[in-house]
C-alpha positions as CSV (number, residue, x, y, z in Angstrom):
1,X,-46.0,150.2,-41.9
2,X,-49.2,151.1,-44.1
3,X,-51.1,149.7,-41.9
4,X,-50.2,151.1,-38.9
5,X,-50.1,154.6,-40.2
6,X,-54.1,153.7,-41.0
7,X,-54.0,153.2,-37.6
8,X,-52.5,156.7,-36.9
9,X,-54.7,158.3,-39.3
10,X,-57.9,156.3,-37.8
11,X,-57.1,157.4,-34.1
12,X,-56.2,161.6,-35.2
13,X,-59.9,161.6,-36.8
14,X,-61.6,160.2,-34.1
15,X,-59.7,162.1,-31.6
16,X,-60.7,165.5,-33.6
17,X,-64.1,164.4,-34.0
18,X,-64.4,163.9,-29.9
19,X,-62.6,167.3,-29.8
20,X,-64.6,168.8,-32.1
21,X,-68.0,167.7,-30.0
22,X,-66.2,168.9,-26.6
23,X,-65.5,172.4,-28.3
24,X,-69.5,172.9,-30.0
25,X,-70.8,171.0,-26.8
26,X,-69.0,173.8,-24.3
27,X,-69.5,176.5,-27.0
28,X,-73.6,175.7,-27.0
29,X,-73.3,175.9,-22.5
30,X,-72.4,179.3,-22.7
31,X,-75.4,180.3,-25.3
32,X,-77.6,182.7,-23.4
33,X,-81.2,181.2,-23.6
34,X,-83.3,184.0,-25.1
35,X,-86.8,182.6,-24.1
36,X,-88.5,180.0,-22.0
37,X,-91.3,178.9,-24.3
38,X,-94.6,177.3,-22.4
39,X,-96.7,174.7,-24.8
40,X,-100.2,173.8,-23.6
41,X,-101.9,170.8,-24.6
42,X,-105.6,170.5,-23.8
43,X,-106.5,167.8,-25.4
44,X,-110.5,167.7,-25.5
45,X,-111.0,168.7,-22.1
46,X,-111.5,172.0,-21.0
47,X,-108.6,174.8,-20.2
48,X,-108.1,174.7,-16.1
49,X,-104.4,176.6,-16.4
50,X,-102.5,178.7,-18.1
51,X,-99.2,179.2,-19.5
52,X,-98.8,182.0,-16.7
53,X,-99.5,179.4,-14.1
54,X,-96.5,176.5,-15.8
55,X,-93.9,179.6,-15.6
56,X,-95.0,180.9,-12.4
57,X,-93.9,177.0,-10.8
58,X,-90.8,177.2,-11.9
59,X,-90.2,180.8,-11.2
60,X,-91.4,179.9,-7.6
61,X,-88.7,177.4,-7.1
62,X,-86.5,180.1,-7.6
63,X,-85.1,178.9,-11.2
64,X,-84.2,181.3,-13.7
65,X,-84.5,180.3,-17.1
66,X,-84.5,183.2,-19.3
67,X,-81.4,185.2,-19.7
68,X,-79.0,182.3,-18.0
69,X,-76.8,180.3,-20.1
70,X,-78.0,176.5,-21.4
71,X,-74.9,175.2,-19.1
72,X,-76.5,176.8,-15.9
73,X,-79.8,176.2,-16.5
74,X,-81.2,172.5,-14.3
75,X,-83.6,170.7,-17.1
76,X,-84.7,167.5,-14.7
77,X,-85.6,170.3,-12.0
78,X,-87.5,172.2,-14.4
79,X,-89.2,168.9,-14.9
80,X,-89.7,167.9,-11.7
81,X,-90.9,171.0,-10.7
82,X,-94.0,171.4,-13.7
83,X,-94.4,167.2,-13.3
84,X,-95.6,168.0,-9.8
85,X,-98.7,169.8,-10.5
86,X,-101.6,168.3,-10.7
87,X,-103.0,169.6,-13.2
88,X,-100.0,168.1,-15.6
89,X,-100.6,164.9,-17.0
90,X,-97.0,164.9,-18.5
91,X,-94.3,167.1,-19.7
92,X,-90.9,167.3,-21.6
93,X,-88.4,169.7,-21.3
94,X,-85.7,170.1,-23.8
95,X,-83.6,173.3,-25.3
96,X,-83.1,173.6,-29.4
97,X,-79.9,175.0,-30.7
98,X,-81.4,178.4,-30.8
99,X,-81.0,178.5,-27.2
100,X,-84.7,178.5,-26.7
101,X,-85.9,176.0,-23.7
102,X,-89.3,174.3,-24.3
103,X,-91.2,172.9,-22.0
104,X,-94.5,171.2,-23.5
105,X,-96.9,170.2,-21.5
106,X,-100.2,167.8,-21.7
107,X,-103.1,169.1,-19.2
108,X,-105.1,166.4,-17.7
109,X,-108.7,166.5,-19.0
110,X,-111.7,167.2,-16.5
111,X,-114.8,165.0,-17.8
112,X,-116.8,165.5,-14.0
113,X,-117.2,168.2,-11.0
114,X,-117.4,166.5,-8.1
115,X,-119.8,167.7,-4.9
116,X,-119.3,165.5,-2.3
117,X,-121.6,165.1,0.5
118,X,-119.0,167.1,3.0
119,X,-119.0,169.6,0.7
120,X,-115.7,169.4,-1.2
121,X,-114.9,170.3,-4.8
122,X,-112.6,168.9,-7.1
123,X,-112.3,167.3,-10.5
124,X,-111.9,163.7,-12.2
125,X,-110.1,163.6,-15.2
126,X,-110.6,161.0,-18.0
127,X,-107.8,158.6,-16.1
128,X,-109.7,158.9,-12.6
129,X,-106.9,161.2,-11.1
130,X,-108.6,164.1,-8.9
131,X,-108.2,167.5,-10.1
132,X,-108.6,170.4,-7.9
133,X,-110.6,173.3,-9.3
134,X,-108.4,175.8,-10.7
135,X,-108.3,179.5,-9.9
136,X,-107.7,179.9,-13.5
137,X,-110.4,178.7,-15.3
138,X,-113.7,176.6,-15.1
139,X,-114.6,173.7,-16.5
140,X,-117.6,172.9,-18.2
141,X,-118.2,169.7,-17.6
142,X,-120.9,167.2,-15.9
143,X,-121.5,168.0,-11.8
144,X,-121.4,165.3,-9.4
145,X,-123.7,165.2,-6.4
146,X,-125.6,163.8,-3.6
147,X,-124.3,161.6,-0.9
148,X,-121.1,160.8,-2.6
149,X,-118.4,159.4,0.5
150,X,-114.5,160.9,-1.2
151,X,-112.5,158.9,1.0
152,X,-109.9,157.0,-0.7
153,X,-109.4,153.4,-0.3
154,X,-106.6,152.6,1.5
155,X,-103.8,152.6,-0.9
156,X,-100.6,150.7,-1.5
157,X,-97.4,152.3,0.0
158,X,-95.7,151.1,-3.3
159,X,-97.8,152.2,-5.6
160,X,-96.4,155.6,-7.0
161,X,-99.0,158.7,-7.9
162,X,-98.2,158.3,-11.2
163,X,-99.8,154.9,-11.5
164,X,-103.2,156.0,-9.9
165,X,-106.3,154.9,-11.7
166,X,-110.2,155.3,-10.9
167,X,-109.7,151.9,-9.2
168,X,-108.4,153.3,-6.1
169,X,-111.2,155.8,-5.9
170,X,-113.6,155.0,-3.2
171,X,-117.0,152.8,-4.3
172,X,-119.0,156.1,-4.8
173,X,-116.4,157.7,-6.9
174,X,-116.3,154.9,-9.4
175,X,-119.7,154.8,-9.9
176,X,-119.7,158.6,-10.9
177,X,-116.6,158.3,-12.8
178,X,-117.8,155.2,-14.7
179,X,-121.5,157.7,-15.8
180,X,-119.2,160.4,-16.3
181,X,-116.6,158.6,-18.7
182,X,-119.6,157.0,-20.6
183,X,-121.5,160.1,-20.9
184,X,-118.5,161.9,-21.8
185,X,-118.0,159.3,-24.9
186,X,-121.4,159.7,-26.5
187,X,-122.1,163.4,-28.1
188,X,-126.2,162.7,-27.3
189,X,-126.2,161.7,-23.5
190,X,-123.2,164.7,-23.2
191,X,-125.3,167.3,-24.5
192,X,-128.6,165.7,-22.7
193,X,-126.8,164.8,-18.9
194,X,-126.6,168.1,-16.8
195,X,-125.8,166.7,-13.2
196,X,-125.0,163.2,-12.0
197,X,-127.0,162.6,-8.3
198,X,-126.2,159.2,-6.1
199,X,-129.0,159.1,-4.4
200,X,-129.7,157.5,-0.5
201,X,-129.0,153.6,-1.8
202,X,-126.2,154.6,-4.0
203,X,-127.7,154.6,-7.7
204,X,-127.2,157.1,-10.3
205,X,-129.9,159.1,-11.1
206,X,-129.7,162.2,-14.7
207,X,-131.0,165.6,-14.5
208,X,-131.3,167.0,-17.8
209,X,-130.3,170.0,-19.2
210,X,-133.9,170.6,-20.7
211,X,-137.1,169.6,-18.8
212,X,-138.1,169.3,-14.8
213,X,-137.8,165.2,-14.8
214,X,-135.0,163.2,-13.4
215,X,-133.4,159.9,-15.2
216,X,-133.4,157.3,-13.0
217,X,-130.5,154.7,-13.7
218,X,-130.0,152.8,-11.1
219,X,-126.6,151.1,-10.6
220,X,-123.4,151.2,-13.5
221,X,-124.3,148.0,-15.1
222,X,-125.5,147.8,-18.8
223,X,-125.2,151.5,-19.3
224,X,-125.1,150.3,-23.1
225,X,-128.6,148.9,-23.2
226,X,-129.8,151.2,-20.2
227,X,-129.2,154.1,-22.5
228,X,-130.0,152.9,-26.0
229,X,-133.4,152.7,-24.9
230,X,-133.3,155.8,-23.6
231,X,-132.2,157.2,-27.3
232,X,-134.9,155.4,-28.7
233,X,-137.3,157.0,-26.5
234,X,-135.9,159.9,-27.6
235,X,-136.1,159.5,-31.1
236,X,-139.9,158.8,-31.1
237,X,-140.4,162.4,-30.1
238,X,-141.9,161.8,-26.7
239,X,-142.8,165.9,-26.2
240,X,-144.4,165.2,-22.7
241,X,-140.8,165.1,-21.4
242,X,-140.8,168.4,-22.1
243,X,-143.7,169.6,-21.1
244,X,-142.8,168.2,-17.8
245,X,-145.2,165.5,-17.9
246,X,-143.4,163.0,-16.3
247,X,-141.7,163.6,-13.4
248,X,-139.2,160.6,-13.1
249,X,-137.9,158.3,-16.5
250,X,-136.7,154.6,-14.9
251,X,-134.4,153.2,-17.2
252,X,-133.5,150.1,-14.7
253,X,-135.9,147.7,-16.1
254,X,-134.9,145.0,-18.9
255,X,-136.7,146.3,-21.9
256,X,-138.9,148.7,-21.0
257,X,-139.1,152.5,-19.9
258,X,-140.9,152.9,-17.0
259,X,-142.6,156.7,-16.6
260,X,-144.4,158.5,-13.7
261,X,-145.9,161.6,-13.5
C-alpha cells in the first residue's frame, strides 16, 4: 500500500511539473516582444554593413518581429533569412525571457579588393569567400589588380556554400588571396603593401604605400624567406627607396635582393 501510494505521489508531481511547464511555456508565447535587438560582430576586419542593413532583410521578407507575440514570431526563418547574406559569416537567433529577440551576428572579414581584369569588384574575406562591395561602407583593405581571370573552377554539385574555401577560387585568385592573407598577418608588410598586381606571367608584384618603386615577388612560394629579407633590407635604412632611386626591388632570388634603377 505505501508503496504504491509513492507511486501516486511520484506520478501527481511529475504530472504538475509537465503542467506547470505547458502553463509558463504558453504564458511566455503570448509575451509581446518589445524589441528586435541586432548584434554586430566585426571581428578585425573592417565594417561593410550595418545593423540597419540585418533588420532591413528580415523586414523585406515581410517578417514582423517587433510588437508580435514570441508564439507568432518564425526564429529558423529569421535565420534563414540574415544566414543568406553574404556578408554574414554566421548568426544565432534566440529570444530571452524579457521578450527581447536577439539576433547576433559575425560579419565576414575583408582582407583584399579585388579588380579583375573584366573590371569587376568584390571582396575576399579571411576564409576565401567573395564579398561584394557594400553600399554601406568601404573597406580599407589591400587592392587586387592586373590580369587577374575570376572565373570559378568548376565546383562540386554537393558541395554546399557554406563549405567554400579559397581552394575553389580560380588559379589567379589563390595567388592573391594567399599575398593578401600573409600580408594581412604581419603588422610591417600590412602597413608597407598598398596594391597587389599579377602581372602578364602570373607573379605577384607590391606597390608600396610610400615611394615610386614596385616589389617584385614573383610566384607564392617561400613568402617567409622572400619577405624576411625584405625586412632586413628595411631595417638597414636603405633611404634610396625613398628617394625613388630604384625603380623595381626583386625579392625572387635565394639570398639576395636584387635592385634596379
Amino acid at each position: 500500500m505505501k508503496r504504491i501510494l509513492n507511486i501516486a505521489l511520484k506520478f501527481i508531481l511529475v504530472t504538475g511539473i509537465v503542467l506547470l511547464f505547458v502553463f509558463a511555456n504558453n504564458k511566455q508565447e503570448q509575451v509581446i516582444c518589445p524589441e528586435f535587438v541586432v548584434e554586430l560582430n566585426y571581428g578585425s576586419g573592417d565594417a561593410l554593413v550595418s545593423r540597419y542593413y540585418i533588420r532591413q532583410l528580415v523586414t523585406e521578407s515581410k517578417i514582423r518581429v517587433k510588437g508580435q507575440p514570441l508564439g507568432s514570431i518564425p526564429l529558423d526563418k529569421i535565420h534563414k533569412v540574415i544566414a543568406a547574406s553574404p556578408f554574414v559569416k554566421d548568426v544565432n537567433v534566440s529570444m530571452d525571457v524579457n521578450g527581447l529577440v536577439r539576433a547576433n551576428v559575425n560579419q565576414r572579414e575583408p582582407i583584399v579588393r579585388i579588380i579583375d581584369e573584366n573590371g569587376k569588384h568584390f571582396y575576399l574575406d579571411r576564409d576565401g569567400y567573395r564579398i561584394p562591395l557594400s553600399h554601406e561602407y568601404p573597406a580599407r583593405v589591400v587592392v587586387a589588380n592586373g590580369k587577374i581571370n575570376s572565373d570559378r573552377k568548376s565546383s562540386n554539385s554537393k558541395l554546399k556554400t557554406e563549405q567554400i574555401t579559397y581552394k575553389n577560387l580560380s588559379p589567379d585568385l589563390q595567388k592573391v588571396y594567399k599575398t593578401a592573407s600573409y600580408l594581412q598577418r604581419d603588422e610591417f608588410l600590412k602597413a608597407l603593401a598598398e596594391q597587389i598586381y599579377l602581372d602578364h606571367y602570373g607573379e605577384i608584384e607590391l606597390i608600396p604605400k610610400i615611394g615610386d618603386y614596385t616589389i617584385l615577388v614573383g610566384d607564392t612560394t617561400l613568402f617567409s624567406e622572400k619577405f624576411e629579407k625584405l625586412k632586413a633590407f628595411y631595417s638597414v635604412g636603405n633611404s634610396k627607396l625613398l628617394s625613388a632611386e630604384y625603380k623595381t626591388v626583386n625579392l625572387k632570388y635565394r639570398d639576395q635582393i636584387v635592385c634596379k634603377k
